[in-house]
C-alpha positions as CSV (number, residue, x, y, z in Angstrom):
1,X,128.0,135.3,99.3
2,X,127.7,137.3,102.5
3,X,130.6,140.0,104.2
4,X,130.9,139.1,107.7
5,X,133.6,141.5,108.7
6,X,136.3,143.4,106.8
7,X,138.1,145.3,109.1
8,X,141.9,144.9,110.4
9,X,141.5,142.7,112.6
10,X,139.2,140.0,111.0
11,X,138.2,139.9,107.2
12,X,135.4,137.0,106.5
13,X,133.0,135.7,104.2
14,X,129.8,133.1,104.3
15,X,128.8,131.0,101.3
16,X,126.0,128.7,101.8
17,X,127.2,127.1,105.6
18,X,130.5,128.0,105.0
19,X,132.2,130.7,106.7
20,X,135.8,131.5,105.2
21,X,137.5,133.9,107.9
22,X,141.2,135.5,108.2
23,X,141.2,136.5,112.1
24,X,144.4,138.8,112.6
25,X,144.0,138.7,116.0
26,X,141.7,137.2,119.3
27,X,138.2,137.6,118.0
28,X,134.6,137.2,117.0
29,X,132.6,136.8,114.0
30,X,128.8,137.6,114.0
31,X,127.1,135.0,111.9
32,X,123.8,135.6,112.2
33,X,121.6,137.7,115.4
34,X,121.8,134.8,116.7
35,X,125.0,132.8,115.8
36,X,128.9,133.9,116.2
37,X,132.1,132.4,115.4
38,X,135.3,133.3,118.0
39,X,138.9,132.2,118.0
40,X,141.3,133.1,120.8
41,X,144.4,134.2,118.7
42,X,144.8,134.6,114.9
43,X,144.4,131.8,112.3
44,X,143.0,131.2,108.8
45,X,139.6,129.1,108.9
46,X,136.9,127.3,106.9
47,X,134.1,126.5,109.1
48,X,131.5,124.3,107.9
49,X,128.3,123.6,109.8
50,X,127.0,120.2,108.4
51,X,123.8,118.7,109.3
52,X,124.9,120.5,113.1
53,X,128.6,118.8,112.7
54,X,130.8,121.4,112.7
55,X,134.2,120.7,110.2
56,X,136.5,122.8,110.8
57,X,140.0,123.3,108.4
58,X,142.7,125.9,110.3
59,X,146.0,127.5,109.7
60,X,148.5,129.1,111.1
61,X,150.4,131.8,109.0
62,X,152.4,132.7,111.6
63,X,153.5,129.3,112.3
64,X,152.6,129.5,115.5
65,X,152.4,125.5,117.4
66,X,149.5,125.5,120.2
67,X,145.8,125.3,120.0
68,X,143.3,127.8,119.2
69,X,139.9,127.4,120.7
70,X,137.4,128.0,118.3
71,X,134.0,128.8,119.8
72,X,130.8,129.0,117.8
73,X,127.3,129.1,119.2
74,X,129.0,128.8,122.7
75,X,130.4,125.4,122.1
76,X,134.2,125.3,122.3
77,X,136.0,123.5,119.7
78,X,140.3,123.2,120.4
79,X,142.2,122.6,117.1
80,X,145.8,121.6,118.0
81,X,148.6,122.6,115.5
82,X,151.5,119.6,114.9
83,X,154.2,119.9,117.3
84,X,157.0,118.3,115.2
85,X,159.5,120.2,113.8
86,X,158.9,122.0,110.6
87,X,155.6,121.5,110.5
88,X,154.4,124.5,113.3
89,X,151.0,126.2,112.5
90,X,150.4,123.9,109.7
91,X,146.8,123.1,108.2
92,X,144.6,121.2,110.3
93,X,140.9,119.7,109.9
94,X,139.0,119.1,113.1
């Protein structure tokens, strides 16, 4: 197991090719010198990089409804949160 970041605004960890990431706010991750993970507002995340597939499982504690644009290796990835009612910043799996 690898420490990313622990610091207020982002606290994550990589195990094998998963990263495992609390980002408290807009941020970036630095993966490797030349690898990084970014979000565009705050979220819990597993990020899995399979075979170059990215898998991606994201959470909202705020309950916040929207997208978050996750960007890794300059590829942008948007995970939409459910819309319906009671169900706002729910798990999701891209």
């Amino acid at each position: 197991m690898k420490i990313l970041s622990n610091t207020k605004q982002l606290q994550a960890i990589q195990r094998g090719k998963t990263i495992f990431a609390i980002f408290y706010e807009a941020g970036e991750c630095e993966v490797t010198a030349k690898s990084s993970l970014a979000v565009d507002r705050s979220c819990a995340m597993i990020f899995e990089n399979i075979k170059g597939k990215p898998r991606i499982s994201i959470a909202s504690p705020a309950q916040q409804t929207g997208t978050v644009e996750v960007k890794f290796n300059g590829k942008i990835y948007p995970v939409a949160f459910p819309e319906k009612e009671g169900m706002s910043g729910a798990s999701v799996q891209w």
